[in-house]
N, C-alpha and C positions, 0 to 999 in steps of 0.2 A: 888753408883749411877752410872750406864752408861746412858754414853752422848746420846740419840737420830740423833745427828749431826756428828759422831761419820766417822774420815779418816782418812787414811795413806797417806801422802806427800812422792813421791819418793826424795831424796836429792840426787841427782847427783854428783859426785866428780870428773868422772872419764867419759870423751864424749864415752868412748869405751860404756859406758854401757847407752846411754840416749836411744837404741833402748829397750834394756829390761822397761824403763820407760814409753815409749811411747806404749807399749803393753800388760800394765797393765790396770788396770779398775780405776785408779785415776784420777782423775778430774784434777789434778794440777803436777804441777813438778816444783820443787826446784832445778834449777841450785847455785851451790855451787862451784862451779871455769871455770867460765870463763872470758874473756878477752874482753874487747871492741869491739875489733876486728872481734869478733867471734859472738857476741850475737845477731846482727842482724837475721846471719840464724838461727842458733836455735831459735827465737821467732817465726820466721814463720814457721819451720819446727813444732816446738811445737802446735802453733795453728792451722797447716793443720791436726794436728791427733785429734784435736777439747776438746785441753788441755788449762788451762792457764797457761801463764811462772811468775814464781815468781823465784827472784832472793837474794844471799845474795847482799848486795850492797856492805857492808864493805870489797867482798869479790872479787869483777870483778877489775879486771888489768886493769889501763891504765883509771878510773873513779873516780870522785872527787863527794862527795856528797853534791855539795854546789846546788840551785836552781836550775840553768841553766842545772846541770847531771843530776838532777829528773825530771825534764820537758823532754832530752833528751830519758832517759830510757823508759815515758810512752809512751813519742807522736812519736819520730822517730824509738825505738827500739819493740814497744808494751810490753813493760810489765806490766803485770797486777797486781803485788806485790812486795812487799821489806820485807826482814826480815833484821834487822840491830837491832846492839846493844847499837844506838847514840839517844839522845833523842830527838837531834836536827834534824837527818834526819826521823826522824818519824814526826816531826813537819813539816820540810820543805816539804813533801814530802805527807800532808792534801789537798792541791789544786790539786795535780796530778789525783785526782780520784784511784789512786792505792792503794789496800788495805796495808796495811802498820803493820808488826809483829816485838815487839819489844822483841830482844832477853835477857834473864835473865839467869845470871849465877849465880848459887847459890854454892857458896867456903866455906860459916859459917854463922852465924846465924844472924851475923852484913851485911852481904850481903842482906838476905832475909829481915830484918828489913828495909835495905837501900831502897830495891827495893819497898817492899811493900809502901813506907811513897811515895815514887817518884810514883808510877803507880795509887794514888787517884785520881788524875787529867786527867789519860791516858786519849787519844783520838785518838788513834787507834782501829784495828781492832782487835786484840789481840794479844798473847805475847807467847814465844815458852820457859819456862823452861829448864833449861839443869845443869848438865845432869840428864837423867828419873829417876835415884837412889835415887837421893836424891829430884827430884821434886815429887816422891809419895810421904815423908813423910810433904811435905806442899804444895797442893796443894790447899786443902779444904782451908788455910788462903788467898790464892792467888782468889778462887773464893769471896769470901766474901769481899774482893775490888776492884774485877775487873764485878763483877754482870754475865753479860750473852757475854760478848766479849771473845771468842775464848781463848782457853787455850788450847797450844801443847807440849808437850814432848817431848823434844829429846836426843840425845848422849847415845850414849853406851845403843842401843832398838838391843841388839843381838839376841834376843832369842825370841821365839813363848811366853814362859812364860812370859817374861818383857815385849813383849807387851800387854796384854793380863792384866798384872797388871797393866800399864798404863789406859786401857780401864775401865776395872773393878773402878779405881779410880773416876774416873767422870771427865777425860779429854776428849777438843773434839776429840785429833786425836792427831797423834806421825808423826814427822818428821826420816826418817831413810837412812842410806844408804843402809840397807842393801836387798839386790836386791831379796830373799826369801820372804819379808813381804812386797811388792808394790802391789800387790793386795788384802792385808787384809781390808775387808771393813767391 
């Protein structure tokens, strides 16, 4: 089954390259190392090319994710997303109005049991699998408790084929850095 809703997230690592991101056909961009410091401009420079900024949180220097830094990030920094791997900041981070993606990493089979018993209750927007290798061969149990909230793949999306078996899988869209597949839509 392919997704309908179906997108590539550019993930940024690396500011040399958020120009290639912002001159792709993606709706969104995944800043994935930045700094406090810094995030201000890139949110505006982000939304002047008429993208939203979604951010790792667990991932910005110099940021704490207790209330008061999600409240920061949405209203003084504009951002429009968090992917994080805390379940607390996916909680705290409901009143911000920011879409909110909680990260899953799947090690073995007690992890994927782990996640799935924890994400019955989810109440975010949905959850980024990682890495895509092993989130194709459980993806389909991940739909069947998470119903229709966003499901994305990511890590180790090198290749036109692994993404493409992502797609083919009935994910809605892959997170990637790699700057060849930012315009796969």
């Amino acid at each position: 089954m392919t997704s309908i809703r179906w997108r590539v997230i550019p993930s940024v690592r690396d500011l040399r390259h958020l120009d290639d991101a912002l001159s792709s056909s993606a709706a969104d961009v995944l800043l994935s190392n930045v700094h406090i410091g810094n995030l201000a401009a890139l949110s505006a420079r982000i939304h002047d090319d008429g993208k939203r900024v979604l951010v790792q949180s667990d991932l910005v220097g110099g940021f704490r994710s207790d209330t008061e830094g999600l409240r920061l990030l949405r209203h003084e920094f504009k951002i429009d997303g968090i992917f994080t791997s805390s379940h607390q900041t996916v909680a705290l981070a409901k009143r911000t109005g920011m879409r909110r993606y909680f990260r899953v990493t799947l090690m073995d089979s007690r992890s994927v049991c782990t996640a799935l018993d924890a994400l019955k209750k989810f109440s975010g927007d949905g959850v980024e699998l990682l890495p895509a290798p092993v989130a194709l061969e459980v993806v389909d149990e991940f739909r069947s408790v998470l119903g229709d909230k966003e499901i994305l793949a990511g890590g180790f999306i090198r290749t036109q084929d692994r993404l493409e078996s992502v797609r083919a899988a009935g994910f809605d869209g892959a997170t990637t850095s790699n700057r060849s597949m930012w315009s796969e839509t």
